[in-house]
C-alpha positions as CSV (number, residue, x, y, z in Angstrom):
1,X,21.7,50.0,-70.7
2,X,21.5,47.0,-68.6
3,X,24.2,44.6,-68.0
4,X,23.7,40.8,-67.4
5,X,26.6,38.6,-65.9
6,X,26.3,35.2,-66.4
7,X,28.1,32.7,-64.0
8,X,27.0,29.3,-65.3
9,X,29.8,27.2,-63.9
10,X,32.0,25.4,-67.1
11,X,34.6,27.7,-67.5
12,X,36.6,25.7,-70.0
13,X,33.7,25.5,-72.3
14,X,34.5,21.9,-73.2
15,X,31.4,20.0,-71.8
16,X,29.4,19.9,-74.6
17,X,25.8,20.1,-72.5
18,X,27.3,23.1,-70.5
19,X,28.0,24.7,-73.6
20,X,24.9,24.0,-75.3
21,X,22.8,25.5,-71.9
22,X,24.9,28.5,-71.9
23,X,23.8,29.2,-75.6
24,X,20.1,28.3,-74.7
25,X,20.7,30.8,-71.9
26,X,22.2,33.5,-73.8
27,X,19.5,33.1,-76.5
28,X,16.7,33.8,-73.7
29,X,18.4,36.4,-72.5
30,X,18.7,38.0,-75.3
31,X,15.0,37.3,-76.4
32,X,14.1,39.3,-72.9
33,X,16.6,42.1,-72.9
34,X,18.1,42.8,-76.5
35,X,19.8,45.6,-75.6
36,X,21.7,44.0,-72.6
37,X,25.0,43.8,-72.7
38,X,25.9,39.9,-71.9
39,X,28.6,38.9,-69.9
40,X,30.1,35.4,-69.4
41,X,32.5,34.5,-66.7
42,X,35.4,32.1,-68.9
43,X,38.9,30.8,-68.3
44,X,38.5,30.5,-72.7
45,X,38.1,33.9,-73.9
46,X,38.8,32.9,-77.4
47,X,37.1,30.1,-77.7
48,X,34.0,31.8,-76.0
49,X,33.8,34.2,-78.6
50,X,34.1,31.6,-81.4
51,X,31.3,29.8,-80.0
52,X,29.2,32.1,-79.1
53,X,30.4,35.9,-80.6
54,X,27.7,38.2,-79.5
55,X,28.9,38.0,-75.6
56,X,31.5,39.5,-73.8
57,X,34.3,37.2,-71.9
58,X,34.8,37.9,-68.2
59,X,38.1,36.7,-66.3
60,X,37.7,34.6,-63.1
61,X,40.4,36.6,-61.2
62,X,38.0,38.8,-59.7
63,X,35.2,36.3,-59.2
64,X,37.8,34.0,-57.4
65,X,38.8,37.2,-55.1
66,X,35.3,36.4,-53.6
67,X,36.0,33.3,-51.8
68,X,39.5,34.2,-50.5
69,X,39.8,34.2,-46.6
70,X,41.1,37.9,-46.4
71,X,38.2,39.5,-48.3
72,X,37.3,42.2,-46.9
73,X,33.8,41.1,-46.6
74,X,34.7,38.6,-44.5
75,X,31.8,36.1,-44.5
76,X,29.2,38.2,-45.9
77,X,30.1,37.3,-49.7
78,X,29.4,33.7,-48.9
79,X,25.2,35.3,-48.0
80,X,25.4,37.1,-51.3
């Protein structure tokens, strides 16, 4: 089963637009791959699922790890 993480930048989820591209996004997605499992990078879990329930919500504390100085990457994450 494919897995689709989407990064799309308003984590609060209170910019209306933002939220209403996410949905758009979600919907296409969905269209394309309707058996993907759809991620959604949030610092609103909650209100995520209220707005849009068939996604899952993804914490930023791992995304944030990324851009840390002491990943152990070093500057490679900042190529990916």
């Amino acid at each position: 089963m494919k897995r689709i993480l989407v990064d799309f930048g308003g984590y609060e989820l209170r910019n209306l637009g933002d939220v209403a591209m996410l949905m758009v996004t979600v919907f296409r997605l969905r269209e394309l791959f309707s058996q993907a499992d759809i991620h959604v990078f949030t610092q609103e879990p909650e209100r995520l699922q209220s707005l849009i329930p068939n996604v899952t919500p993804v914490s930023l504390d791992g995304r944030n790890q990324w851009g840390m100085t002491w990943n152990i990457f070093g500057a490679l994450h900042k190529i990916l």
